[in-house]
Structure formats: C-alpha cells, structure tokens
C-alpha distance (Angstrom), angle and dihedral (degrees) to the residues before:
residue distance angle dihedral
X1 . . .
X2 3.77 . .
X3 3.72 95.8 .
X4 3.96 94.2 38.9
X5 4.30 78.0 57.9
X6 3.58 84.4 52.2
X7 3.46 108.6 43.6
X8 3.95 89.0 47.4
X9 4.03 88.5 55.1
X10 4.10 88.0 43.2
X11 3.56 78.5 55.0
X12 3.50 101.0 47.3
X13 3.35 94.2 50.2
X14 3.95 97.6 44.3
X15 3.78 81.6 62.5
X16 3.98 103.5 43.6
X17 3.87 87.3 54.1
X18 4.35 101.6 43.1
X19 4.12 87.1 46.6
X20 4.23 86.7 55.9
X21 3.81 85.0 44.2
X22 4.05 94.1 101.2
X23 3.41 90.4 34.5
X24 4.21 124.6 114.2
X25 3.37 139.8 164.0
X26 3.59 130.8 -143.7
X27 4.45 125.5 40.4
X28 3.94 127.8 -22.7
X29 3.60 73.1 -156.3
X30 4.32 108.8 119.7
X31 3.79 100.7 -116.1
X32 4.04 86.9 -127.0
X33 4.28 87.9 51.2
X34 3.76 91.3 63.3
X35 3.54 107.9 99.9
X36 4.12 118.9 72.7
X37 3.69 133.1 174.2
X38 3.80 119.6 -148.8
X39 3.45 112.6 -155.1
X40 3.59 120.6 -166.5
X41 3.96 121.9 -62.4
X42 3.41 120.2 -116.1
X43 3.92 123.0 -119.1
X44 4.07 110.5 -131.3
X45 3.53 87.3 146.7
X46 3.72 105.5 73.4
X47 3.81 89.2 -133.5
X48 3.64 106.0 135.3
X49 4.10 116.1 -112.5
X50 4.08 84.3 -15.7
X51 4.19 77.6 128.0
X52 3.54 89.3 53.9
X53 3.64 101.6 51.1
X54 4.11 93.4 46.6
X55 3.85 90.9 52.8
X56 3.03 86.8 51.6
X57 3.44 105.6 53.8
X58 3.49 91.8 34.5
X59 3.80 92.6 65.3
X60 4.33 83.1 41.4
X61 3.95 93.0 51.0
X62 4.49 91.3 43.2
X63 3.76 85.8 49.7
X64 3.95 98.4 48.7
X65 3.83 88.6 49.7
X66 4.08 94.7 44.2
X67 4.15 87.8 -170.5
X68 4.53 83.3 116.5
X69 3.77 116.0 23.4
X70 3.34 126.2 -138.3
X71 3.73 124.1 -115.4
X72 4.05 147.8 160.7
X73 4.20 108.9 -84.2
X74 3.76 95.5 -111.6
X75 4.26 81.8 64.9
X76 3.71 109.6 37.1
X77 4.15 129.0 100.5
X78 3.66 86.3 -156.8
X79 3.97 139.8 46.9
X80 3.82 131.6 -167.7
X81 3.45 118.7 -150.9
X82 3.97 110.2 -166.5
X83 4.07 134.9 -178.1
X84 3.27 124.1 -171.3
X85 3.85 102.3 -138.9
X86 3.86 104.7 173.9
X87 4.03 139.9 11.7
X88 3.89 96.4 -175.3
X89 4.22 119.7 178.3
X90 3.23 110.8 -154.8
X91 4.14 131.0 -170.9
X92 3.82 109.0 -117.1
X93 4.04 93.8 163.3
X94 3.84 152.4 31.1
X95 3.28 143.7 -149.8
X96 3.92 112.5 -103.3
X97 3.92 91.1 -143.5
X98 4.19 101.4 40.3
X99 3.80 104.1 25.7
X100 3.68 81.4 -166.4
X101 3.87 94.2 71.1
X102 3.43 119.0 80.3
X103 4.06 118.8 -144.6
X104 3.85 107.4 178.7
X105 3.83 134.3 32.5
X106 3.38 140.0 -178.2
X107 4.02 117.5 -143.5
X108 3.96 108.0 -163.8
X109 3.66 119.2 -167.0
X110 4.15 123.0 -156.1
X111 3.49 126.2 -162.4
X112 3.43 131.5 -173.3
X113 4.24 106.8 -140.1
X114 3.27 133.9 177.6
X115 3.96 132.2 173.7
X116 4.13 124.8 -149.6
X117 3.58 145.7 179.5
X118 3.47 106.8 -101.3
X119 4.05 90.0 -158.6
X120 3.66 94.9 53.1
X121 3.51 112.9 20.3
X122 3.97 93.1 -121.2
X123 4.02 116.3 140.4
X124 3.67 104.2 -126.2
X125 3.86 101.2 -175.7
X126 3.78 118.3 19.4
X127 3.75 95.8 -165.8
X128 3.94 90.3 -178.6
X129 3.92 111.5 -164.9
X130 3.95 114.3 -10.2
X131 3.94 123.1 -173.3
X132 3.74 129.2 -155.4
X133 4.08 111.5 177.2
X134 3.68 132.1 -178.6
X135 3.93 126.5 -156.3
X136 3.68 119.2 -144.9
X137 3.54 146.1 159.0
X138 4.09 126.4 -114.8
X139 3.96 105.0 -117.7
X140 4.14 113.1 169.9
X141 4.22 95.6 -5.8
X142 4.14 133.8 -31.9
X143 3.74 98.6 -99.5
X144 3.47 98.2 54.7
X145 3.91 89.4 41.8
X146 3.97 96.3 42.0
X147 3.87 84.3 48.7
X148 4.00 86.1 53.0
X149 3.66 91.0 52.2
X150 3.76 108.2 39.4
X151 4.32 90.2 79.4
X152 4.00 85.5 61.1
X153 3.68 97.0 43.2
X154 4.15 81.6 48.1
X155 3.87 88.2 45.3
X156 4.50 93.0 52.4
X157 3.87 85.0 38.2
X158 3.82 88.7 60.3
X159 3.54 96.9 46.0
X160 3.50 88.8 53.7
X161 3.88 95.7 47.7
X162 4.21 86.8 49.0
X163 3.48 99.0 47.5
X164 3.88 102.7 48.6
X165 4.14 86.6 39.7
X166 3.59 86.0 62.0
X167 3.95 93.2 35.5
X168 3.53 85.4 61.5
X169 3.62 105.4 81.2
C-alpha cells in the first residue's frame, strides 16, 4: 500500500512538473527589441486633439506596464506608427419620457497601429484597426460631456493598443 501511495504521488508530481515544462515568465519580447518611441498619432478622424490624447496615453499605458521602454527615435529597436481613423458617438439610450432625447452615448475611437523595426524596416506587429470606447451619460450639454469622455475612451484605446503590441510576439 505504502509504495502504491508513493508511486501515485511520484506520479503526480512527474506530471505537475512536465505540464509547466513550456511554461515562462517574464517578455517574448527579444531583450535588444525593448525600447520603442511613439511619435505622435496622426488625426484622420477630424476629432479635434483626439491624436493628442492617444499619444498620450499610449506613452502613459507603455510606461505603467514597463515590459518595452520608452525612448527618443534616434534610440529605440521599435517604432509605432498610429492613425487615428474614426471618433464615432453613438446613441446607446433614451429618455423614457421624450424618446427623442438621447441620455447616454458611447464615443468609440479606431486607430490604425502598426509597430516596426526601426533597424530593418520590418513590421513586427500589424495591429490593424483597434477600438477603445467609453459609455457615458449627457449631464449639462454633449460637447462639454463628449469632451469629458474622450480622455477615457483614449485611456481603454491604449490599453488595447499595449496589450495586443505585446500579444504580438
């Protein structure tokens, strides 16, 4: 009995450590790919300073995760080239009592993104279009509200841009 006990936890173990075998922790990342610069977006969208506020939390979201670190162009493995391509606001809700009113939006913005090699040329994540929305309510009027809402929309647009950069390898 005692070495049927044993020879089941021999087992056990055996098993526990060969299904961790492929497993790693820290970046795919090449330790010489992990510097990027992030110039400024570009603005197809016609949204005013929508390029400015993804840059800029871009370079906020890159820095909070630390796996790539940021740097001038002359210094950086890596590039991202992004273009804002649509800010759209969208109704998602009515007012009960005027159907005609509107009392919550959404306002998605899409970017195009891309990441290269600076050294060769060679795209290393085509990240194709990437979304990042945020759902609010109108309080006093839309612009002021929308205006309110496009840094968070930035902010989940970022997140979404970091994660499948570094998803990509």
């Amino acid at each position: 009995m005692k070495s049927f006990v044993s020879g089941c936890l021999a087992l056990a173990l055996l098993s526990g450590v060969t299904g961790c075998a492929q497993y790693h922790t820290g970046s795919a990342i090449p330790a010489d790919l992990r510097t990027i610069a992030v110039p400024p977006f570009e603005n197809a969208s016609g949204h005013p300073r929508a390029e400015v506020l993804t840059t800029q939390a871009v370079l906020a979201e890159f820095r909070r995760d630390g796996t790539l670190q940021i740097v001038e162009r002359e210094n950086a493995a890596l590039e991202m080239y992004g273009r804002i391509t649509s800010c759209k606001l969208e109704p998602m809700r009515f007012d009960h009592d005027h159907p005609y009113r509107t009392v919550q939006y959404r306002l998605t913005i899409t970017a195009d993104v891309k990441v290269y090699e600076r050294a060769t040329g060679k795209v290393v994540a085509k990240l194709g279009k990437v979304t990042g929305s945020d759902i609010f309510s109108t309080q006093s009027d839309l612009p002021s509200t929308e205006r309110d809402a496009m840094p968070r929309a930035s902010a989940k647009l970022a997140q979404a841009i970091v994660r499948e950069t570094l998803l990509s390898w």
